[in-house]
HTML snippet that shows the backbone in 3Dmol.js (N, CA, C, O; Angstrom):
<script src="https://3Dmol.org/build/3Dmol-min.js"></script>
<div id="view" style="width:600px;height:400px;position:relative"></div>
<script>
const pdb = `
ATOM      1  N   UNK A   1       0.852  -1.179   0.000  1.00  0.00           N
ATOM      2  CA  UNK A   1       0.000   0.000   0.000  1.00  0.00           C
ATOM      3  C   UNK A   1       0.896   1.241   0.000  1.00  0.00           C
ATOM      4  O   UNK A   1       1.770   1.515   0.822  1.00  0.00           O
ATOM      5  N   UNK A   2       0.557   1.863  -0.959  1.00  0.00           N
ATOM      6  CA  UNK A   2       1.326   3.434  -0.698  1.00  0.00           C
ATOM      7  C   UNK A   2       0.842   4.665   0.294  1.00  0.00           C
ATOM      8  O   UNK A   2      -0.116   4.475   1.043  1.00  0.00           O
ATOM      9  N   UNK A   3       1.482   5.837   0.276  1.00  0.00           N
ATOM     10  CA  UNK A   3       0.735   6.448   0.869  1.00  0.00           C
ATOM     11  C   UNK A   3      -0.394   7.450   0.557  1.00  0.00           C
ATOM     12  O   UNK A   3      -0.207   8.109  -0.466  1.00  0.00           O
ATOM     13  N   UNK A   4      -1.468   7.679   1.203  1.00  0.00           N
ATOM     14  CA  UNK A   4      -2.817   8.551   0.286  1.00  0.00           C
ATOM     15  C   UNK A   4      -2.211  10.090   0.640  1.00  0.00           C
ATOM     16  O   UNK A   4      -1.834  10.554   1.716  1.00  0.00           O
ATOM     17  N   UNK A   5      -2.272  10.686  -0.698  1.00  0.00           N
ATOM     18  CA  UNK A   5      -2.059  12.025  -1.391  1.00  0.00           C
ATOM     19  C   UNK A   5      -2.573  13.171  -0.049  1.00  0.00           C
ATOM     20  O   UNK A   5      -3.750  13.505   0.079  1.00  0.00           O
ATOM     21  N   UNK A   6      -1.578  13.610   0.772  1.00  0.00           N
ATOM     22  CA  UNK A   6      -2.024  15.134   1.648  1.00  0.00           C
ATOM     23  C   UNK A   6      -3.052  14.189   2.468  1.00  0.00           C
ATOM     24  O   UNK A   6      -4.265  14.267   2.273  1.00  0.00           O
ATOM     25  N   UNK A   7      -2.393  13.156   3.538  1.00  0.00           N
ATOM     26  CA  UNK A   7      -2.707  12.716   4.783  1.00  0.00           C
ATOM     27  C   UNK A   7      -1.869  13.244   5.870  1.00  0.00           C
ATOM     28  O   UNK A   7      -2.242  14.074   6.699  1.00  0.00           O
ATOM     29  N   UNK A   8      -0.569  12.635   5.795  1.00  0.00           N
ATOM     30  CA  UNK A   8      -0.187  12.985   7.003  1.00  0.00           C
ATOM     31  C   UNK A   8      -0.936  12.445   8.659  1.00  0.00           C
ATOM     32  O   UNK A   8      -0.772  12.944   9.772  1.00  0.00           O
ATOM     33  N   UNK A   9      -1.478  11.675   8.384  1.00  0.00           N
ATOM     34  CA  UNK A   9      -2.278  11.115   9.773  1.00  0.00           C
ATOM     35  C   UNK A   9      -0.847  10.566  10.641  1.00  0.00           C
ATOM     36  O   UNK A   9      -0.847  10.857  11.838  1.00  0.00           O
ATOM     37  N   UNK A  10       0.147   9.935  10.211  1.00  0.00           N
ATOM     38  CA  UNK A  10       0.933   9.232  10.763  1.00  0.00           C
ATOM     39  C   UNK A  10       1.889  10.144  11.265  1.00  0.00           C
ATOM     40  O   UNK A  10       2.640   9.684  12.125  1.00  0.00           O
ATOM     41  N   UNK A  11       2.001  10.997  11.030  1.00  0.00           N
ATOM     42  CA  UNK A  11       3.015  12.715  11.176  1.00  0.00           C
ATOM     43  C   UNK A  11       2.200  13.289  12.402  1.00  0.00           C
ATOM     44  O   UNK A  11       2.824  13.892  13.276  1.00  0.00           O
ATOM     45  N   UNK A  12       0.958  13.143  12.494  1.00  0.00           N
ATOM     46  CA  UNK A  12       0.191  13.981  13.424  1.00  0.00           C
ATOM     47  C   UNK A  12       0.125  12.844  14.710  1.00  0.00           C
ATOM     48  O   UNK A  12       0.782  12.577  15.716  1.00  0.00           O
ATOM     49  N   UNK A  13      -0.952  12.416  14.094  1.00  0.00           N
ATOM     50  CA  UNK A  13      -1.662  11.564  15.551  1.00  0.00           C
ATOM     51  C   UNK A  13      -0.719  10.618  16.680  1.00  0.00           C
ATOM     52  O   UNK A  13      -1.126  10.612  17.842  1.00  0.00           O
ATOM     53  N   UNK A  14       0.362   9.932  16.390  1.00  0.00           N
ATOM     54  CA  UNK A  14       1.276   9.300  17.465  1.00  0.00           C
ATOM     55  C   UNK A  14       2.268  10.425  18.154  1.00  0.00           C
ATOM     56  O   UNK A  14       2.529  11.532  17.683  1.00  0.00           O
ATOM     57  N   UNK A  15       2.797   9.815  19.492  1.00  0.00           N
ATOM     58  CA  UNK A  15       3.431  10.461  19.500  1.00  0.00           C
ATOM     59  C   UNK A  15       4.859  10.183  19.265  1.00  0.00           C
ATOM     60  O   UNK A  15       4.942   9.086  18.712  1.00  0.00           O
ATOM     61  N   UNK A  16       5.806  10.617  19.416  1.00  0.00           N
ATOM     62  CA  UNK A  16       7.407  10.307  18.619  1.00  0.00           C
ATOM     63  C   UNK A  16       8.147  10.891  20.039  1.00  0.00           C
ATOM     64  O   UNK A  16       8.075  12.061  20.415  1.00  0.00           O
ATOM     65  N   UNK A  17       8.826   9.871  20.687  1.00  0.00           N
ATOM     66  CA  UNK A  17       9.830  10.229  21.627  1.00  0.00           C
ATOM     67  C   UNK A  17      10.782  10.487  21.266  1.00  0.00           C
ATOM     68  O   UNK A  17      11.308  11.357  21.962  1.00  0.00           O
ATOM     69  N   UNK A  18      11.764   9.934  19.886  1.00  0.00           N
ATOM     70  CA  UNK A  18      12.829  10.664  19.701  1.00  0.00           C
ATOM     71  C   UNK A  18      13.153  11.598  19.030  1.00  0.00           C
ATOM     72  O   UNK A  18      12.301  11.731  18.153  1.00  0.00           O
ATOM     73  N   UNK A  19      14.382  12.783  18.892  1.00  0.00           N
ATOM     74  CA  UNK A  19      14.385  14.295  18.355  1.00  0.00           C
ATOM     75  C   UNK A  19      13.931  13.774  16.813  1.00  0.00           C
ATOM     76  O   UNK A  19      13.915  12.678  16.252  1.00  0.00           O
ATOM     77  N   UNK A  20      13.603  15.032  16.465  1.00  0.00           N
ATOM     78  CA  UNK A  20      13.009  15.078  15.056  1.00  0.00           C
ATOM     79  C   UNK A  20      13.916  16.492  14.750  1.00  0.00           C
ATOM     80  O   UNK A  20      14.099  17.151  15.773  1.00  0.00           O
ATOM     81  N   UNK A  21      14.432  16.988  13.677  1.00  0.00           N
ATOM     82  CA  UNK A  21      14.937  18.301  13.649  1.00  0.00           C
ATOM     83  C   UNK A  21      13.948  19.305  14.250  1.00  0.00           C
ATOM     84  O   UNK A  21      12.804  19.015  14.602  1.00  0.00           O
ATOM     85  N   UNK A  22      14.301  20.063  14.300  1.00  0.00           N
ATOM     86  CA  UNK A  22      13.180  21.285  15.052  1.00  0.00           C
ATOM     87  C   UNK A  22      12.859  20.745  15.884  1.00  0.00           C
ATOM     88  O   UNK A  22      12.913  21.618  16.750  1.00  0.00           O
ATOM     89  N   UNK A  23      12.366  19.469  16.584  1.00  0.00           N
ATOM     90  CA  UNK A  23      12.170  19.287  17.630  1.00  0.00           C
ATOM     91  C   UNK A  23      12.363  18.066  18.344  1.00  0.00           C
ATOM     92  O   UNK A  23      11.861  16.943  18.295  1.00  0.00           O
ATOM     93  N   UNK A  24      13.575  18.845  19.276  1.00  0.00           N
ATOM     94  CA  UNK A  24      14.893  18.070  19.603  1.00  0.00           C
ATOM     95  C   UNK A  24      13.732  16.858  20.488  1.00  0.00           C
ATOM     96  O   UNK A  24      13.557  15.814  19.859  1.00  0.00           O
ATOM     97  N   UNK A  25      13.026  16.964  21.774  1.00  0.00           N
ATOM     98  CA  UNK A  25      12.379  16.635  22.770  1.00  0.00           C
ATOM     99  C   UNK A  25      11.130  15.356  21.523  1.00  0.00           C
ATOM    100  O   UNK A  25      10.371  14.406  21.712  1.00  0.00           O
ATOM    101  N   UNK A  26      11.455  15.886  20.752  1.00  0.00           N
ATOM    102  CA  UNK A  26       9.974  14.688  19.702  1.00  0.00           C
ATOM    103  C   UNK A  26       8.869  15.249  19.818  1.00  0.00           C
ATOM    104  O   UNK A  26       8.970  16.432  20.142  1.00  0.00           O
ATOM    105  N   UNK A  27       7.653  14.805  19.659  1.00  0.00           N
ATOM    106  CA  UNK A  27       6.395  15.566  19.633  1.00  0.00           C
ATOM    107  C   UNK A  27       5.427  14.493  20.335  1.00  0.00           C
ATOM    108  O   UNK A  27       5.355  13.273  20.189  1.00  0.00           O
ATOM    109  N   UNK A  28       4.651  15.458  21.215  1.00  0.00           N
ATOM    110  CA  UNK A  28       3.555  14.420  21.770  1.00  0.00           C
ATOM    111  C   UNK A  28       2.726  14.634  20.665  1.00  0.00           C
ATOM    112  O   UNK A  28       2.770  15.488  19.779  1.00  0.00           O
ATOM    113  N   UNK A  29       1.652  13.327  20.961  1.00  0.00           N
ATOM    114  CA  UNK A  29       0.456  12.500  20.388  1.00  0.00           C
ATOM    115  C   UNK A  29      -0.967  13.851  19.852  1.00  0.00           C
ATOM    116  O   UNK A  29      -1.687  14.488  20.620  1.00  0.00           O
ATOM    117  N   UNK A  30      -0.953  13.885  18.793  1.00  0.00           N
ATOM    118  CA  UNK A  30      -1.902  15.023  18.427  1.00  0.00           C
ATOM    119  C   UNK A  30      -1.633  16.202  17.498  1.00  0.00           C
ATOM    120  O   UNK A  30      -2.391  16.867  16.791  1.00  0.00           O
ATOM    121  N   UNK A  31       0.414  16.284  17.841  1.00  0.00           N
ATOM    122  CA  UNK A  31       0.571  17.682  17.662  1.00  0.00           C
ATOM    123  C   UNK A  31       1.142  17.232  16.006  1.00  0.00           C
ATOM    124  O   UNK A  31       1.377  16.072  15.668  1.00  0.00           O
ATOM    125  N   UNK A  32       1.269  18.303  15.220  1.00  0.00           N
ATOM    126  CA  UNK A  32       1.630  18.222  13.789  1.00  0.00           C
ATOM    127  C   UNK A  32       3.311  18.085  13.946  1.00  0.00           C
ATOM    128  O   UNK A  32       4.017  18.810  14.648  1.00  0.00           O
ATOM    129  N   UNK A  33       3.637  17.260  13.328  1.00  0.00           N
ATOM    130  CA  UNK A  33       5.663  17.203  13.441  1.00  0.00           C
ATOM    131  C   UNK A  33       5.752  18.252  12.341  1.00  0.00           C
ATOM    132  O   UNK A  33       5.035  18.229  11.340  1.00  0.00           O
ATOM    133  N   UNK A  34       6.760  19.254  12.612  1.00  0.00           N
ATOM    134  CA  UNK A  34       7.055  20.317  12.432  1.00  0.00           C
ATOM    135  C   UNK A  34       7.771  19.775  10.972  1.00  0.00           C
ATOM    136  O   UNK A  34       7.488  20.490  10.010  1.00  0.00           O
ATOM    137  N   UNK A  35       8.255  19.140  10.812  1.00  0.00           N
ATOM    138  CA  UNK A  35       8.404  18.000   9.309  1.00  0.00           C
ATOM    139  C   UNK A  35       7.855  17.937   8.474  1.00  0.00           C
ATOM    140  O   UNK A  35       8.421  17.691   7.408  1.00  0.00           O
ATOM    141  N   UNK A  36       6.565  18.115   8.531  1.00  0.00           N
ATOM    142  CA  UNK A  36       5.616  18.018   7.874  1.00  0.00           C
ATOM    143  C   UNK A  36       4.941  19.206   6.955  1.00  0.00           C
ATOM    144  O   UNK A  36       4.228  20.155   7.281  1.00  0.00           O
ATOM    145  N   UNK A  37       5.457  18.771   5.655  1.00  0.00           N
ATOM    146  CA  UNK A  37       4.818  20.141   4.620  1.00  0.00           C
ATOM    147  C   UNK A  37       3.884  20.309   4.475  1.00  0.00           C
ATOM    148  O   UNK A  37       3.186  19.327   4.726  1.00  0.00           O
ATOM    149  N   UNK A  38       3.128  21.556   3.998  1.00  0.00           N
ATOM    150  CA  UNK A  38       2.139  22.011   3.718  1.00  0.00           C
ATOM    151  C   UNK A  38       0.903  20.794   3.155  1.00  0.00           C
ATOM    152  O   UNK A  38      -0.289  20.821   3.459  1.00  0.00           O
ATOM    153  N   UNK A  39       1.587  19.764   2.265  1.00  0.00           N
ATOM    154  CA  UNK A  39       0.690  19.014   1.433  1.00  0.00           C
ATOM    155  C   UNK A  39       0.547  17.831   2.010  1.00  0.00           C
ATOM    156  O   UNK A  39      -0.130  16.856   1.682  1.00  0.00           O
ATOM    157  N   UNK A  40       1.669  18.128   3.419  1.00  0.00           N
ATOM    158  CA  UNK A  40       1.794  16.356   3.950  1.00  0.00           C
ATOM    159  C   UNK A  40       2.823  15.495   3.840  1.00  0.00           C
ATOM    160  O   UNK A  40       2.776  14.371   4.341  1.00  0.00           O
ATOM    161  N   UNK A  41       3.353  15.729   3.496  1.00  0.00           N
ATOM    162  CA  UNK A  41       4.464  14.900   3.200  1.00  0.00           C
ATOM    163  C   UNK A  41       5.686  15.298   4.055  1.00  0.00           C
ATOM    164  O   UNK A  41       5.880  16.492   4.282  1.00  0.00           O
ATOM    165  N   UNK A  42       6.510  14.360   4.535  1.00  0.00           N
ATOM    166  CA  UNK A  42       7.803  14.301   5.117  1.00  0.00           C
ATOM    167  C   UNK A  42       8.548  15.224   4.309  1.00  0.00           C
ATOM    168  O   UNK A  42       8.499  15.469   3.103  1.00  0.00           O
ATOM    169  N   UNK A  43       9.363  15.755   5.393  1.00  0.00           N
ATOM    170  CA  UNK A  43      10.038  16.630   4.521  1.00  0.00           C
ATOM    171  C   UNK A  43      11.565  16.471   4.766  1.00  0.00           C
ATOM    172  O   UNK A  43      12.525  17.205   4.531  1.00  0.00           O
ATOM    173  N   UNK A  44      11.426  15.168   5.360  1.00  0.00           N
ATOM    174  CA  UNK A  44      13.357  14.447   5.950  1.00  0.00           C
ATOM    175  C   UNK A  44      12.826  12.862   5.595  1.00  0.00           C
ATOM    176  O   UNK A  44      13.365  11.933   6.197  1.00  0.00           O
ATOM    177  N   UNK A  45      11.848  12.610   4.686  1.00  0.00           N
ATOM    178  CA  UNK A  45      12.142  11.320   4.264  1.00  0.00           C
ATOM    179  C   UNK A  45      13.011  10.669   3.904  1.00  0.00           C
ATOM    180  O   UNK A  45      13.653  11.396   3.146  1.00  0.00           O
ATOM    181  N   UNK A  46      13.690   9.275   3.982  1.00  0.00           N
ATOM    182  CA  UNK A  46      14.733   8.993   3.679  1.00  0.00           C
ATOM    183  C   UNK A  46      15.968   9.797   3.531  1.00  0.00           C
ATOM    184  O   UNK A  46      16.663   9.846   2.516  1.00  0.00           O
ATOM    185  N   UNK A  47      16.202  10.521   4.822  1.00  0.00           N
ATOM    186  CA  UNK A  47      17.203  11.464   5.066  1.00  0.00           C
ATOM    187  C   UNK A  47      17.494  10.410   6.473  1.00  0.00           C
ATOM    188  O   UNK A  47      16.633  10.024   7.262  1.00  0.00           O
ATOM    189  N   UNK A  48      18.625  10.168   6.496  1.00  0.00           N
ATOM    190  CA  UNK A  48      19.103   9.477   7.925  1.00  0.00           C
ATOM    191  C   UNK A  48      18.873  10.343   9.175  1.00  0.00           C
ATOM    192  O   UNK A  48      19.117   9.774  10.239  1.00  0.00           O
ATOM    193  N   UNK A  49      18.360  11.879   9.249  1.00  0.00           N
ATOM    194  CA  UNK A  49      17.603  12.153  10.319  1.00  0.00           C
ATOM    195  C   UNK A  49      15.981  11.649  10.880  1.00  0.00           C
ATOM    196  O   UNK A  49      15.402  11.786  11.957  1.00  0.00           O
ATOM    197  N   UNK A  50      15.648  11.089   9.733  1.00  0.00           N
ATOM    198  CA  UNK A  50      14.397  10.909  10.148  1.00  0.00           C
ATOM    199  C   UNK A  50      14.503   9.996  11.314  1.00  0.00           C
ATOM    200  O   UNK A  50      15.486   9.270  11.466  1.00  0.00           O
ATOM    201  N   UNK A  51      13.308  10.030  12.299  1.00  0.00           N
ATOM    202  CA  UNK A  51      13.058   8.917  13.140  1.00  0.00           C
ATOM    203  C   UNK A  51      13.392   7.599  12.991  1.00  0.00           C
ATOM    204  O   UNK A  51      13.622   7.298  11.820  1.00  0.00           O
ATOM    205  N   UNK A  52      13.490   6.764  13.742  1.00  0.00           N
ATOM    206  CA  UNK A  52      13.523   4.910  13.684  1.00  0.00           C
ATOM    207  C   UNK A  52      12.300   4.622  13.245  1.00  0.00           C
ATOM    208  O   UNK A  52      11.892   3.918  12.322  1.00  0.00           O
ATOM    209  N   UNK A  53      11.493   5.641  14.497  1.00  0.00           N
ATOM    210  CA  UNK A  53      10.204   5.139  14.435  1.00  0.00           C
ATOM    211  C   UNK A  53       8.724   4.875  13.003  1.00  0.00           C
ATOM    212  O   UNK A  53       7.910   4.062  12.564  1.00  0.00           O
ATOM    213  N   UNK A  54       9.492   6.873  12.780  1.00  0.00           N
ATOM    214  CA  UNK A  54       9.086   6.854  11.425  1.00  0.00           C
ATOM    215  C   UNK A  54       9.218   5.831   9.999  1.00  0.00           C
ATOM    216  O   UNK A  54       8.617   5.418   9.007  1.00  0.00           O
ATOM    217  N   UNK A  55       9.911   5.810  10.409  1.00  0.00           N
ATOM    218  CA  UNK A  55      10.612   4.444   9.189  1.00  0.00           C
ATOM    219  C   UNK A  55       9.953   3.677   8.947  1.00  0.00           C
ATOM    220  O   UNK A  55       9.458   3.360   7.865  1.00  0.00           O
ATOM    221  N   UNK A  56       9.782   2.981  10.623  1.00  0.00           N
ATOM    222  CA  UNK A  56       8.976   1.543  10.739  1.00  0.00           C
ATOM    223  C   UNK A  56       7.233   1.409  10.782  1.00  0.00           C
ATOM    224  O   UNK A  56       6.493   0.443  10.967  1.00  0.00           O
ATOM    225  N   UNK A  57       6.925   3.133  10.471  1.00  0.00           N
ATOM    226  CA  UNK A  57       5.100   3.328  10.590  1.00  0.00           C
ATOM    227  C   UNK A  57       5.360   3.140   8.762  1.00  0.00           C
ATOM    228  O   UNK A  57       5.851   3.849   7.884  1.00  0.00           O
ATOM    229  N   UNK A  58       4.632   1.578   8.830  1.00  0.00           N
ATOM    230  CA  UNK A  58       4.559   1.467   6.941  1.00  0.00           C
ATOM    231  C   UNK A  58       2.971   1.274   6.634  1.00  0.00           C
ATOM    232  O   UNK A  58       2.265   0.389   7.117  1.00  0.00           O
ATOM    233  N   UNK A  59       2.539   2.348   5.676  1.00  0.00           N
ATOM    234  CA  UNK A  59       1.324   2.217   5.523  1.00  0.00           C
ATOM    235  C   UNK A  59       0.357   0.973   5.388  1.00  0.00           C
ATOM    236  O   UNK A  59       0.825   0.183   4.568  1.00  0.00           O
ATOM    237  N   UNK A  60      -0.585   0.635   5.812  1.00  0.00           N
ATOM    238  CA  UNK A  60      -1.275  -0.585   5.866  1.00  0.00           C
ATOM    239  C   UNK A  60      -2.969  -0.151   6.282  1.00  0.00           C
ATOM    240  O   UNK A  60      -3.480   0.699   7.012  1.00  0.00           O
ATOM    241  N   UNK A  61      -3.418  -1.103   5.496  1.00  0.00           N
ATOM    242  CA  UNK A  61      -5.048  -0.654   5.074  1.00  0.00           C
ATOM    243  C   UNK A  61      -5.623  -0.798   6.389  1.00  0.00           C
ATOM    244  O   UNK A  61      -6.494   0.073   6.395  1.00  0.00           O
ATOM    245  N   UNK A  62      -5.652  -1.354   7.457  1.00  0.00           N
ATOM    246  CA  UNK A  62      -6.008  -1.684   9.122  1.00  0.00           C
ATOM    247  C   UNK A  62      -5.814  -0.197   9.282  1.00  0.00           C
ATOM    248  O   UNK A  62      -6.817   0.500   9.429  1.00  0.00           O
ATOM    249  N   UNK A  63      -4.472   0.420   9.266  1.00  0.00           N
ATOM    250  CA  UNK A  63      -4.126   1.592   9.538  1.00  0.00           C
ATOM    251  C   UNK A  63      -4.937   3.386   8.751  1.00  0.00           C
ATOM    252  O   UNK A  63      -5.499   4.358   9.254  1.00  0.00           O
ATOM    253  N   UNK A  64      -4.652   3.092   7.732  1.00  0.00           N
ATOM    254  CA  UNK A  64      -4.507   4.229   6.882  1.00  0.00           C
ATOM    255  C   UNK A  64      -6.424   3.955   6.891  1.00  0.00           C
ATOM    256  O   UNK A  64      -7.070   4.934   7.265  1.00  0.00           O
ATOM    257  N   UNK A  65      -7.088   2.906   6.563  1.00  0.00           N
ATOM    258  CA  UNK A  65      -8.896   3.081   6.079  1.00  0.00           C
ATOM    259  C   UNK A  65      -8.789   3.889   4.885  1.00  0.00           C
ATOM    260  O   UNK A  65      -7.848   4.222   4.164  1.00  0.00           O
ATOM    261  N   UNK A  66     -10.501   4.185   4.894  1.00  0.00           N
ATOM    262  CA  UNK A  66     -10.203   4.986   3.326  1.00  0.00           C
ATOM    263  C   UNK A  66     -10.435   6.384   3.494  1.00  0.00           C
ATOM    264  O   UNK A  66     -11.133   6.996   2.686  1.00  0.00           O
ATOM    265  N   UNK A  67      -9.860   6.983   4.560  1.00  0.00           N
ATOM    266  CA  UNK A  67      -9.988   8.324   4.551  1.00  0.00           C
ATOM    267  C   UNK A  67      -8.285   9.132   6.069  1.00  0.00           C
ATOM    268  O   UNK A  67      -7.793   8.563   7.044  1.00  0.00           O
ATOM    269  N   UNK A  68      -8.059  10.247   5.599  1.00  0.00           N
ATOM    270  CA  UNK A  68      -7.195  10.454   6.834  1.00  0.00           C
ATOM    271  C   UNK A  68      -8.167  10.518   8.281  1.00  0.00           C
ATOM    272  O   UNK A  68      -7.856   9.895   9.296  1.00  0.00           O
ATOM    273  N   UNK A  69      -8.936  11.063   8.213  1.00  0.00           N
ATOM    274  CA  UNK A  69      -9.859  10.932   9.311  1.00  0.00           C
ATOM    275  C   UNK A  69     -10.039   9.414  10.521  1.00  0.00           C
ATOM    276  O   UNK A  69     -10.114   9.190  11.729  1.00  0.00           O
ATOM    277  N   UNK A  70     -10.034   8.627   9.103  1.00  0.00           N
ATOM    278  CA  UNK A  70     -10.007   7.013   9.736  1.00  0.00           C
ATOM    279  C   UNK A  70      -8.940   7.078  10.283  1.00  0.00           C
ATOM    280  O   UNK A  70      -8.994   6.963  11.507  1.00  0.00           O
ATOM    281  N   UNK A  71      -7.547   7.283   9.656  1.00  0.00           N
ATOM    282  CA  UNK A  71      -5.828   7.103  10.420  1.00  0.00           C
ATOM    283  C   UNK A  71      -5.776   8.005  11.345  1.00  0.00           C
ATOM    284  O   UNK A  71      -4.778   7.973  12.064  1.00  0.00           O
ATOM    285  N   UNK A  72      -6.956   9.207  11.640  1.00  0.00           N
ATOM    286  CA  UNK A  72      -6.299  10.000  12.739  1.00  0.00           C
ATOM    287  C   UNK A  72      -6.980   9.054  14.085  1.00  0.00           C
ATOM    288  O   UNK A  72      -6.430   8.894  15.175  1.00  0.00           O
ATOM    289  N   UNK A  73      -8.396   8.466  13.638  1.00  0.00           N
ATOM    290  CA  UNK A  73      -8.720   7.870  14.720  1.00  0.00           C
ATOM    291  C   UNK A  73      -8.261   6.457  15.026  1.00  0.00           C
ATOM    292  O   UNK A  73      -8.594   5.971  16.107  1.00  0.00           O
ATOM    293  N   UNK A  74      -7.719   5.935  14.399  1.00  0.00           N
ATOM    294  CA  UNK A  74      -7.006   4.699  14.414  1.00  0.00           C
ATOM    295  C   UNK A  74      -5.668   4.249  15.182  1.00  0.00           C
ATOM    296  O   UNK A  74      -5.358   3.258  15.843  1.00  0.00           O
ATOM    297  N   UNK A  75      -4.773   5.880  14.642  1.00  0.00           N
ATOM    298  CA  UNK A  75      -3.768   5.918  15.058  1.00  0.00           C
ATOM    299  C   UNK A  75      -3.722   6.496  16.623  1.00  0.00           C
ATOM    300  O   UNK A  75      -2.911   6.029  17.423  1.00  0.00           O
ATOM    301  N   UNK A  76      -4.692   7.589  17.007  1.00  0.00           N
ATOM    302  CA  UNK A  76      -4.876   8.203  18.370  1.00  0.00           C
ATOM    303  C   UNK A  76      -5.567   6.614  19.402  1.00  0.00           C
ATOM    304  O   UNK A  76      -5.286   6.681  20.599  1.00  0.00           O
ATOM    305  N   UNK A  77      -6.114   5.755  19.110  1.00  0.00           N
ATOM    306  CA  UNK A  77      -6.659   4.793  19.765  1.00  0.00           C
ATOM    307  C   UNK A  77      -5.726   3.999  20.314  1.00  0.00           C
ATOM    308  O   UNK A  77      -5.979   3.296  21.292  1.00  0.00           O
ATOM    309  N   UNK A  78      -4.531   4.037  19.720  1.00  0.00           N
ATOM    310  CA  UNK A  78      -3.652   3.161  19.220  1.00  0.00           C
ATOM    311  C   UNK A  78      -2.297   3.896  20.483  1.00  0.00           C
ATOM    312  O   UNK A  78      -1.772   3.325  21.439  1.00  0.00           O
ATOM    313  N   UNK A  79      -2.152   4.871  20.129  1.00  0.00           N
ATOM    314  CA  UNK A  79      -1.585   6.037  21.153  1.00  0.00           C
ATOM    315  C   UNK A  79      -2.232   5.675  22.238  1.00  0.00           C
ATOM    316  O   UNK A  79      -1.525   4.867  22.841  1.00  0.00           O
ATOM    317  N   UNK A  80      -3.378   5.896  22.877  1.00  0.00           N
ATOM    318  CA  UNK A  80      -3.811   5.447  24.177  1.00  0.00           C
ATOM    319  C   UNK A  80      -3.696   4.315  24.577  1.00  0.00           C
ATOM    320  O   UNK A  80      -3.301   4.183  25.736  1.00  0.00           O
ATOM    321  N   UNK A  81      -4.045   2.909  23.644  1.00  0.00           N
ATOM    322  CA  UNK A  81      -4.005   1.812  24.085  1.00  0.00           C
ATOM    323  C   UNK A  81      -2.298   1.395  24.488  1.00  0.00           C
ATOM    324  O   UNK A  81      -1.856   0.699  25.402  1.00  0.00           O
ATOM    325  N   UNK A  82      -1.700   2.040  23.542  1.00  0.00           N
ATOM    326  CA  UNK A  82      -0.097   1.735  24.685  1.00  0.00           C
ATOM    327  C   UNK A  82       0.475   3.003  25.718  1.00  0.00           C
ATOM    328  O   UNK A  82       1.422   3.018  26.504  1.00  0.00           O
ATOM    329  N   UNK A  83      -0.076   3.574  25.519  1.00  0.00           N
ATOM    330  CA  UNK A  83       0.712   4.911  26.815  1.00  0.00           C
ATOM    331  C   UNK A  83       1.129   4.476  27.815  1.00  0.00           C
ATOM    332  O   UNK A  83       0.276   3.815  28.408  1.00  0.00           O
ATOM    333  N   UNK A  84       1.904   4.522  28.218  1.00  0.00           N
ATOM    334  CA  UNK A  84       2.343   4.097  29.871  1.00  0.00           C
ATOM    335  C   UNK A  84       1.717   4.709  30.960  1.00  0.00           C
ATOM    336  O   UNK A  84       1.742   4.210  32.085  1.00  0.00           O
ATOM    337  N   UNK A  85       1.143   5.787  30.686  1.00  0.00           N
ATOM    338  CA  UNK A  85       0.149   6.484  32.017  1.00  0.00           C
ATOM    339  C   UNK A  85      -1.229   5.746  32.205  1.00  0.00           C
ATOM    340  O   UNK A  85      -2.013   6.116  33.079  1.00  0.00           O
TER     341      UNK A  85
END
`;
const viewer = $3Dmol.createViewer("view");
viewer.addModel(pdb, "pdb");
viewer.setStyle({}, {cartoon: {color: "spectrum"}});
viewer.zoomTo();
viewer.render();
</script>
C-alpha cells in the first residue's frame, strides 16, 4: 500500500519520543511534526535524520482506512491503548 495524497495522519496523531529536527524533545500524540509540509508529506524522508520510528510506521489498510480521518482515529486509539500512564 502506498501512501494517500495530503494525509499525514501518521506525522500527526502518534506520539514520537525521539528528536526530530526542530524538535529536539519529539512531539507528543496530536501535535503536527514540524516535518511536515504544507501538502503532507515528510520533509526528511529517507534522510538518515528521520526517526527509527518513522521508518517503521509502513502504511497498511487496518491503519490508513479509506480516509485520513479514519488514520487519525485509528492511530490516536492506538496512542492510548499503549501509553504508559
Amino acid at each position: 500500500m502506498e501512501c494517500r495524497p495530503n494525509c499525514g495522519a501518521c506525522c500527526t496523531a502518534p506520539s514520537i519520543t525521539s528528536p526530530i529536527p526542530g524538535m529536539p524533545n519529539g512531539k507528543p500524540a496530536g501535535v503536527r511534526c514540524i516535518q511536515l509540509a504544507d501538502d503532507n508529506r515528510c520533509l526528511i524522508f529517507g534522510k538518515p535524520e528521520r526517526p527509527a520510528f518513522c521508518g517503521g510506521l509502513q502504511p497498511a489498510a487496518d491503519m490508513c482506512g479509506d480516509s485520513r480521518a479514519y488514520a487519525i482515529r485509528w492511530l490516536g486509539e492506538l496512542e492510548r491503548a499503549t501509553c504508559p500512564n
